[in-house]
C-alpha positions, -999 to +999 in steps of 0.1 A: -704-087-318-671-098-307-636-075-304-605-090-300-576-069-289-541-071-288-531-054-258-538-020-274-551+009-252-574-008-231-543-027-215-536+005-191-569+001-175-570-039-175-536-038-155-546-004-133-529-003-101-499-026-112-474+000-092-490+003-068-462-008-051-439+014-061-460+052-051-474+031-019-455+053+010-465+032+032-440+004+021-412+026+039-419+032+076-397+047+101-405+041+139-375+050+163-345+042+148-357+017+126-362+025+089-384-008+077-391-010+041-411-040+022-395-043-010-425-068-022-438-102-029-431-130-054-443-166-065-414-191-065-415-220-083-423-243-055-458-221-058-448-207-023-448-168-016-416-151-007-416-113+011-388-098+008-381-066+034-349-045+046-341-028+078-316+001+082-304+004+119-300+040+125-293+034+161-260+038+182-266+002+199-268-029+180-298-048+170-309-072+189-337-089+168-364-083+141-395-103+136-425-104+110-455-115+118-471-147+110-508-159+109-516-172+142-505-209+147-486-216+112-448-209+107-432-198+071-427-227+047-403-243+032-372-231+027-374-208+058-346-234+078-320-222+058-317-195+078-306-212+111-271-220+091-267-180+083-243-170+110-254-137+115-288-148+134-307-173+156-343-181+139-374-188+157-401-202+134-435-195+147-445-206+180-430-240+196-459-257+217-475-237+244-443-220+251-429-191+231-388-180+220-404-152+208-400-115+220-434-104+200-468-105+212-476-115+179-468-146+156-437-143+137-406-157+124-377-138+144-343-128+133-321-127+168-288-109+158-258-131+173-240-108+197-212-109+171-231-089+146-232-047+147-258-038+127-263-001+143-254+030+128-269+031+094-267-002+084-289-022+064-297-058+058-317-076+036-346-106+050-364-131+032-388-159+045-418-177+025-452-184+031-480-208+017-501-191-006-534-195+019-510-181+046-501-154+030-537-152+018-549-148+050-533-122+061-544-083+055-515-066+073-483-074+086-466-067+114-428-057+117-414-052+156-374-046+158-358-038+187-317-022+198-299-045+223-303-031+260-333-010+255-368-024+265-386-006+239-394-025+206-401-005+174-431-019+153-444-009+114-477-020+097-477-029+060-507-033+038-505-064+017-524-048-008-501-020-009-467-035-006-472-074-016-474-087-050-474-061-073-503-067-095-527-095-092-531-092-128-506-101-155-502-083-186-528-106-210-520-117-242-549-112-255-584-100-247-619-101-261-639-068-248-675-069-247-682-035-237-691-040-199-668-073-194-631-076-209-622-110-206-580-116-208-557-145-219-525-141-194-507-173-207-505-209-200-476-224-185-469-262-191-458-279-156-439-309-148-463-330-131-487-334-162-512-303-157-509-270-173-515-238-149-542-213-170-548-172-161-574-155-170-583-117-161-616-105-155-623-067-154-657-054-146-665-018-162-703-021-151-712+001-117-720-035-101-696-054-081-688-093-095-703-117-072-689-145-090-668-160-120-676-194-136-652-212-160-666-245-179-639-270-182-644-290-210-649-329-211-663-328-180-650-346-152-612-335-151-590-333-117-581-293-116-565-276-091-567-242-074-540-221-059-548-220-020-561-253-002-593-256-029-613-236-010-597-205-003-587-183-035-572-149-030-559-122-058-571-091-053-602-102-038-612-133-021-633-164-034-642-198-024-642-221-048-663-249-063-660-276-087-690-296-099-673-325-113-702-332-133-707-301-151-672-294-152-681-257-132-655-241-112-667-211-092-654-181-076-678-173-051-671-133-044-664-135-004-656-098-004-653-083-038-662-048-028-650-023-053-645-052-081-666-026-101-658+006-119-630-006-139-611-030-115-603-064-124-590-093-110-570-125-121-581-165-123-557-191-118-563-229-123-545-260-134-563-290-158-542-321-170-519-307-201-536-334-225-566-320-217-557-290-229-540-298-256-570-311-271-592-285-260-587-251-256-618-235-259-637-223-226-668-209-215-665-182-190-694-162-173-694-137-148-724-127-128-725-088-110-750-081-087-773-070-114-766-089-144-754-121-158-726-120-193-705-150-207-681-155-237-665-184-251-626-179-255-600-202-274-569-194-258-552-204-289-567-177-313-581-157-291-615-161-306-650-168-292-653-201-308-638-231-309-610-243-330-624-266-363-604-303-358-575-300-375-560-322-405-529-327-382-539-335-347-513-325-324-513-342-288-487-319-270-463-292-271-437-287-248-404-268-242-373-267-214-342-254-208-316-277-218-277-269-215-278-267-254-310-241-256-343-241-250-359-278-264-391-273-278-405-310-281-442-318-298-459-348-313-491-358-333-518-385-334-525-388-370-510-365-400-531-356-431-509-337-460-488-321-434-458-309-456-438-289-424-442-274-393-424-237-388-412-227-353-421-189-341-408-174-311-418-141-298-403-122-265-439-108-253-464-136-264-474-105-293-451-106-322-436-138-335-407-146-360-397-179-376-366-194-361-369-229-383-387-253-393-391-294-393-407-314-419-439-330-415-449-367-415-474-366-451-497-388-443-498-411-406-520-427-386-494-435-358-477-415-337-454-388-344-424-374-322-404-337-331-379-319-313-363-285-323-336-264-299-335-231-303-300-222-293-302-182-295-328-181-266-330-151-249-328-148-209-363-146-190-392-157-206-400-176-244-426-179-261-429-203-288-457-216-313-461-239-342-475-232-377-480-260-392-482-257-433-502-282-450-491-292-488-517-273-503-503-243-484-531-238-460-519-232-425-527-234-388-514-222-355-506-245-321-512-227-284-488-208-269-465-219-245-441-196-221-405-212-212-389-195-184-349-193-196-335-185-161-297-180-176-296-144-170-275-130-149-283-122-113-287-084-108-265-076-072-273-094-047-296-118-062-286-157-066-293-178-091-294-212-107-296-225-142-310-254-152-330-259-120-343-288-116-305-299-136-309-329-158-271-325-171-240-321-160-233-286-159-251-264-137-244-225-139-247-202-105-253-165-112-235-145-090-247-105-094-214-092-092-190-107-069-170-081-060-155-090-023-127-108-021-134-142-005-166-150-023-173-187-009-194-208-030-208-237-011-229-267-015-248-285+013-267-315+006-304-320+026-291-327+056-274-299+061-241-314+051-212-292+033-204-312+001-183-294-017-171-256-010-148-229-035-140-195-032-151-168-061-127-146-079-135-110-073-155-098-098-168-130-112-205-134-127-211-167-127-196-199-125-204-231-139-206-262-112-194-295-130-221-322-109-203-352-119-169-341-112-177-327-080-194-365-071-229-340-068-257-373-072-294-371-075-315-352-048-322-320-033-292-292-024-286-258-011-266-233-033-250-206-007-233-175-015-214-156+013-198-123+009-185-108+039-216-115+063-243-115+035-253-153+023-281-159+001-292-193-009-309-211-037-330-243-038-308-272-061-325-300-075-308-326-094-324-351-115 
């Protein structure tokens, strides 16, 4: 018999080991004078990875360089040549040819301090580069070498990836359905602007045996889908290659090494399938096979059920939301209306508990297509969640999916830059500062090439700041959003549409 289970007790096991991170001592090293720390890993939205570390110089002679290490023969991604514009340092990205800038035995991108710049004595500074997702993948351990200026010893740390990287490799689900051995979670669906939505799904094993692989059966087989990595190579916790029969509709994770995915520890799925795909079908069969055994579920990701959704009077094609300079703009549409006398708007700040923000009248009767649009102009900062319940005129009711809209207006926290709308699709963009509190803040804005377009200097104190594109002759394309206080800079990624 089925359970379904709304993050109750059994979450704290499902998402064991999610701070990891933050008891891991080995995610603060000190070799010589060096005090290395890894403050973590993130996704960006350009699905890259970026690491994030500091280094306090507690020598009496200035640093001369610091370098992390790189697989062998690749260089960080995209947008790791911002950094050659940061005053403070000389980059070297990976390995040029059969000749080597760099001061490491190993692969790395190196930070060489411009003989300018006195970091010695305590201080810190904060360094940032990304990584492909198979790059970063790939690797088990990094290496982290720093050296003073005239002294021909280098200091080097060792971080653990699975100690110090991302986190957790499994989000928080929604929803799960437990079937004793196998829990089987819901972590969301995110709707992406290139026509696919990106699905999660956690997996923990409570069985003795370790998984050896995880099948999901995409429906209305054959459908293009997508895996994070290069399609073959999937890492979370463990690591997988992956197949797709595209006549089937299979995708695999075969277990390359899945020791200890046993016992209690789980793991998370990620895949994209076209959104109108899912739209109309949200219903999936997922088995997992152990060493031992073989179990499978079917789970609608709309009600969290084992079976699939009955076709519904009102057959609704999509559902869609984005941040607009108003609000968030949820935006949906139907095929064909039967009786369909409103639809009520819920919002929730966890993907748990909803409340109705409003509602938009329904179409009666149609068998042409429908378009509605409400804004919800109270959105909170950080993630949305929204869902429709649509009322038929007898009273009867039924629920849309859920979809997550990322409201990036909050304000930066110190030291952390950021942009909102990104991608902008109107005329006022706003730039979250943290809290610029030196005097002579300078704003800048440098198109792809490297060019400065348009440069202002930031009352101290100031939050944010709202950039007026059309004013400032800012045009379609790709920018970089800098932020210099005294020697830090930090930079953001500006797309305008």
């Amino acid at each position: 018999m089925k359970r379904i289970i709304f993050l109750l007790t059994i979450l704290a096991s499902f998402c064991a080991g999610a701070k990891a991170q933050d008891s891991a001592s080995g995610c603060t090293q000190e070799v010589g004078c060096f005090r290395f720390q890894m403050i973590g890993a993130e996704v960006t939205n350009t699905n890259n990875i970026m690491l994030t570390y500091t280094l306090q110089v507690n020598c009496n002679t200035r640093l001369e360089y610091v370098a992390f290490e790189l697989p062998e023969g690749k260089t960080a991604a995209s947008p790791a040549d911002i950094y050659a514009r940061d005053p403070k340092y000389i980059v070297t990205n990976g390995r040029t040819g059969n000749s080597s800038k760099l001061n490491t035995a190993f692969n790395a991108i190196q930070f060489e301090a411009k003989n300018k710049i006195e970091l010695k004595a305590g201080a810190v500074d904060t360094f940032r580069y990304y990584l492909a997702l198979e790059d970063y993948a790939a690797l088990q351990t990094v290496r982290v070498q720093a050296k003073e200026a005239n002294n021909t010893n280098a200091s080097t740390a060792t971080f653990n990836m699975a100690e110090c990287g991302l986190p957790t490799t499994i989000p928080a689900p929604l929803c799960i359905i437990d079937q004793g051995e196998i829990v089987y979670g819901f972590a969301g669906a995110t709707t992406n602007t290139d026509g696919t939505t990106t699905l999660r799904f956690g997996i923990q094993n409570k069985t003795a045996a370790n998984v050896t692989a995880v099948t999901f059966e995409i429906p209305e087989a054959p459908q293009p889908v997508s895996v994070p990595g290069n399609g073959n190579i999937y890492k979370a916790r463990y690591n997988y290659k992956v197949t797709l029969d595209e006549e089937s509709g299979l995708l695999t994770y075969d277990a390359q090494n899945a020791t200890n995915f046993s016992n209690g520890n789980g793991d998370v799925f990620t895949f994209s399938i076209p959104t109108e795909l899912y739209n109309r079908n949200s219903y999936f069969q997922i088995s997992v096979t152990t060493s031992d055994n073989l179990y499978n579920t079917g789970f609608n990701t709309i009600t969290c059920d084992d079976q699939p959704i009955v076709p519904l009077p009102v057959e609704l094609v999509s559902f869609k939301g984005k941040v607009t300079e108003s609000g968030i703009e949820l935006n949906w549409s139907t095929a064909s209306e039967k009786d369909n006398d409103r639809f009520e708007i819920e919002k929730s700040s966890n993907g748990k508990n909803f409340n109705t923000i409003g509602q938009v009248n329904g179409a009666g009767n149609s068998t042409t297509a429908k378009r509605y649009n409400f804004t919800d102009t109270k959105a909170d900062a950080g993630t949305n969640y929204y869902r429709l319940k649509q009322i038929d005129t007898n009273g009867t009711s039924e629920y849309s999916k859920i979809i997550a809209v990322d409201n990036k207006a909050t304000l930066a926290e110190d030291g952390n830059l950021m942009l909102y709308p990104n991608p902008a699709t109107g005329n006022i963009v706003t730039v979250a500062l943290g809290n610029a509190n030196t005097t002579g803040t300078i704003l800048r804005i440098m198109d792809r090439n490297g060019r400065e377009v348009h440069r202002e200097t930031i009352v101290a104190g100031t939050r944010q700041t709202d950039l007026l594109l059309q004013s400032l002759h800012i045009k379609k394309g790709m920018y970089m959003i800098s932020i210099q206080q005294g020697d830090k800079i930090e930079s953001k990624k500006l797309i305008v549409q």
